[in-house]
C-alpha positions as CSV (number, residue, x, y, z in Angstrom):
1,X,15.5,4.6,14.2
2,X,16.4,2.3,11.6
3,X,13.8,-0.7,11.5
4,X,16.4,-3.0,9.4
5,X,19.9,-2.4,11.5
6,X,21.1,0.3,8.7
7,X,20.6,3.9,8.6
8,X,17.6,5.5,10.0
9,X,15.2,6.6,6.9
10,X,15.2,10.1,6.5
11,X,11.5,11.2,5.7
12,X,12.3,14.8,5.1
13,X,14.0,13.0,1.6
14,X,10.8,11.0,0.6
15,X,9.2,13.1,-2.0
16,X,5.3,13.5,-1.4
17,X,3.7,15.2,-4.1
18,X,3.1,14.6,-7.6
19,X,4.5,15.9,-10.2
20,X,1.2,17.6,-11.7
21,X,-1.0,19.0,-8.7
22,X,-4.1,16.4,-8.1
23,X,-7.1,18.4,-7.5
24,X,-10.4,16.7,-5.7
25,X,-13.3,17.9,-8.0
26,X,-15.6,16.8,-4.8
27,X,-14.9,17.6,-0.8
28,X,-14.5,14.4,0.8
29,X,-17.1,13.1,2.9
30,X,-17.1,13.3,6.5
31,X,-14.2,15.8,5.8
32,X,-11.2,13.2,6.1
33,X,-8.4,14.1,4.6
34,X,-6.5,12.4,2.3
35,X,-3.9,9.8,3.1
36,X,-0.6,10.6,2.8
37,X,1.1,9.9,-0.4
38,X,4.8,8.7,-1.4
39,X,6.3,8.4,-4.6
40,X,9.7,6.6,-4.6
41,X,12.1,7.1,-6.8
42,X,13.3,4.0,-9.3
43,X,16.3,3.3,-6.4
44,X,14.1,3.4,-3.4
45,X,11.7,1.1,-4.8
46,X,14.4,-1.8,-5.6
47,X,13.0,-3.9,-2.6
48,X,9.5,-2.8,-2.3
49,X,8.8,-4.3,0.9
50,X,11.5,-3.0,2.8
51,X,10.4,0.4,1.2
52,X,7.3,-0.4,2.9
53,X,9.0,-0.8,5.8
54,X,10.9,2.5,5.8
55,X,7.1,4.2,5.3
56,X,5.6,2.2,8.0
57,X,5.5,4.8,11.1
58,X,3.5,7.2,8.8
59,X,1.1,4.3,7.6
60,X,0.6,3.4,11.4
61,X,-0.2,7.0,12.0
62,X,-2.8,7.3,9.4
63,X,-3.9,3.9,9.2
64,X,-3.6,4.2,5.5
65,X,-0.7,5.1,2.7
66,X,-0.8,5.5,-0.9
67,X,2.5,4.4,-2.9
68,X,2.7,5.7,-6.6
69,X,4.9,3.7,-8.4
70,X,8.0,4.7,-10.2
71,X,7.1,5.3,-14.3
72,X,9.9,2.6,-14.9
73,X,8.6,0.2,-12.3
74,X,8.1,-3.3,-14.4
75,X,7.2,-6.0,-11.8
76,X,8.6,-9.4,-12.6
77,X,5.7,-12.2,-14.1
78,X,5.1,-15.0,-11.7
79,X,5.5,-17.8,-13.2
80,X,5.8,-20.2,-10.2
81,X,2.9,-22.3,-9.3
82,X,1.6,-24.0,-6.6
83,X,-1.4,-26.7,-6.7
84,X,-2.9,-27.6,-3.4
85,X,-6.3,-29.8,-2.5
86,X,-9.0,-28.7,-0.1
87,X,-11.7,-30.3,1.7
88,X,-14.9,-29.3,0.4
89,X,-17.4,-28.0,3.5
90,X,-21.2,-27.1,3.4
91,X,-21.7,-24.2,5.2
92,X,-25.3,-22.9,6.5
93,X,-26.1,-19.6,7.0
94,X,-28.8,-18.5,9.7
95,X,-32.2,-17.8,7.6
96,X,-31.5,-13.8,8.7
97,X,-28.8,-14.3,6.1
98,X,-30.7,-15.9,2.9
99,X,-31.8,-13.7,-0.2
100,X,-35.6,-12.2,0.3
């Protein structure tokens, strides 16, 4: 099912391992396995976020993705700024809370 109104995203075409084998030196605590891990080619990654999307059902099933990102990824430099005032506010923290 297509989250966006185009085609349905065909995870059996979503490569998932790396290119050189990554090898824990140490077990994992508790056991848990690792999270699932995508690497998107240079054309899938054109609009991360509806990349993101596209991954989301596996990220909801594990509650947790990693995204390498393409070698020639080059994100863009901000430049845009935004200045905005806030109301400063003493806050007081219960005595359980203060440094011993």
């Amino acid at each position: 099912m297509a989250t966006d109104g185009g085609l349905p995203f065909d995870l059996s075409t979503v490569k998932t391992k790396a290119d050189e084998d990554h090898v824990r030196k140490n077990k994992r605590i508790f056991g848990i396995k690792e999270a699932p891990t995508f690497y998107p080619t240079r054309e899938e990654f054109k609009d991360p976020l509806s990349y993101i999307e596209k991954i989301s059902l596996q990220g909801k099933k594990y509650g947790i993705i990693k995204i390498v990102l393409p070698k020639e990824y080059k994100p863009g430099l901000c430049t845009q700024t935004m200045y905005f005032h806030v109301k400063r506010s003493q806050v007081r923290l219960p005595k359980r809370y203060y440094a011993k």
